[in-house]
Phi, psi and omega in degrees: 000350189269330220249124162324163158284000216246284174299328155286310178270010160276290172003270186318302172295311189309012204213351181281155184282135199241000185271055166265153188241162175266102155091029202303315174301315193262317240211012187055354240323173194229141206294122178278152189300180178280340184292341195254344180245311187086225161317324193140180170261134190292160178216091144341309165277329135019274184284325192279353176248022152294119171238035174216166191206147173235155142193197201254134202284326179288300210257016186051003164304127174272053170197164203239106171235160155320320180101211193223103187266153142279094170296067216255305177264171197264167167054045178269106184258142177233110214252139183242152148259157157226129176264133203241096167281116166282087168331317194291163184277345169277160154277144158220169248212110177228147173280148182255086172275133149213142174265148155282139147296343166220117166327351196245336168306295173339296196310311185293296195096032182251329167239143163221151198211124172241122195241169171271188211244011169160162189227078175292116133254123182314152132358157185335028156270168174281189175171150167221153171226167149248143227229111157293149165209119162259096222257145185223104144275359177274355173271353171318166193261194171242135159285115184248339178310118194214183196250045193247208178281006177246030133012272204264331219263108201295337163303303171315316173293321189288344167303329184252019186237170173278147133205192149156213202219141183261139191215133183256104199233147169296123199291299181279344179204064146015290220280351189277096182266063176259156169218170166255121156319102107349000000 
């Protein structure tokens, strides 16, 4: 009862399940993109024994995007803060992964993105960091999406888009995970 609404639905994402697949029964299926998932499918329970919450510190979001830019030049860089809380009567220590959703976006080089390698967050405090995305548009695919029939076309896009998640995980207790979309 205490937590903003702001604070409640970062929970809920930062806690969703991201191993979702596309077609699994018909197709063996393959990790559906983040455009089509976000965070993920939500759990509840989770999210009510989270006892940390993350999101991007300007727009209170739990999530960090670029928008939608004319990358026109190379080497364009775009910087996020993200805030991190701690619910617990203790500090803790979080580790900073960030990921691609798919390895072959990394493998291309059109983007790359750095954060530090960890975060003390006080007792029922607050904390922030920073998050670089650094764009090579000459390593970008060519935008071929256009408002004719490839439009529409939802594979085409997840072929041209970035994405993955930034994961926050407790240093002293594993088990304790959250994250952001990218």
């Amino acid at each position: 009862p205490t937590r903003t609404r702001a604070e409640i639905k970062a929970i809920l994402v930062n806690t969703g399940e991201t191993e979702i697949m596309n077609k699994p029964l018909a197709l063996g299926g393959t990790l559906a993109p983040i455009t089509r998932i976000g965070g993920g499918e939500l759990r509840v329970d989770h999210a009510l024994a989270s006892p940390s919450a993350a999101w991007e510190a300007d727009t209170h979001q739990p999530l960090i995007s670029l928008g939608f830019k004319d990358w026109s030049r190379d080497n364009l860089l775009n910087r996020a803060a993200v805030t991190v809380r701690n619910y617990a009567n203790t500090g803790k220590t979080y580790r900073i992964d960030v990921n691609f959703r798919y390895a072959d976006d990394e493998v291309r080089g059109g983007v790359t993105v750095a954060a530090p390698q960890e975060i003390w967050v006080g007792p029922k405090a607050n904390s922030s960091f920073g998050i670089s995305f650094h764009v090579r548009t000459g390593n970008l695919d060519p935008w071929t999406l256009n408002s004719g029939a490839q439009g529409a076309d939802g594979d085409l896009l997840s072929k041209l888009e970035y994405d993955g998640y930034v994961t926050l995980t407790n240093t002293a207790d594993p088990s304790e995970t959250i994250h952001l979309p990218w």
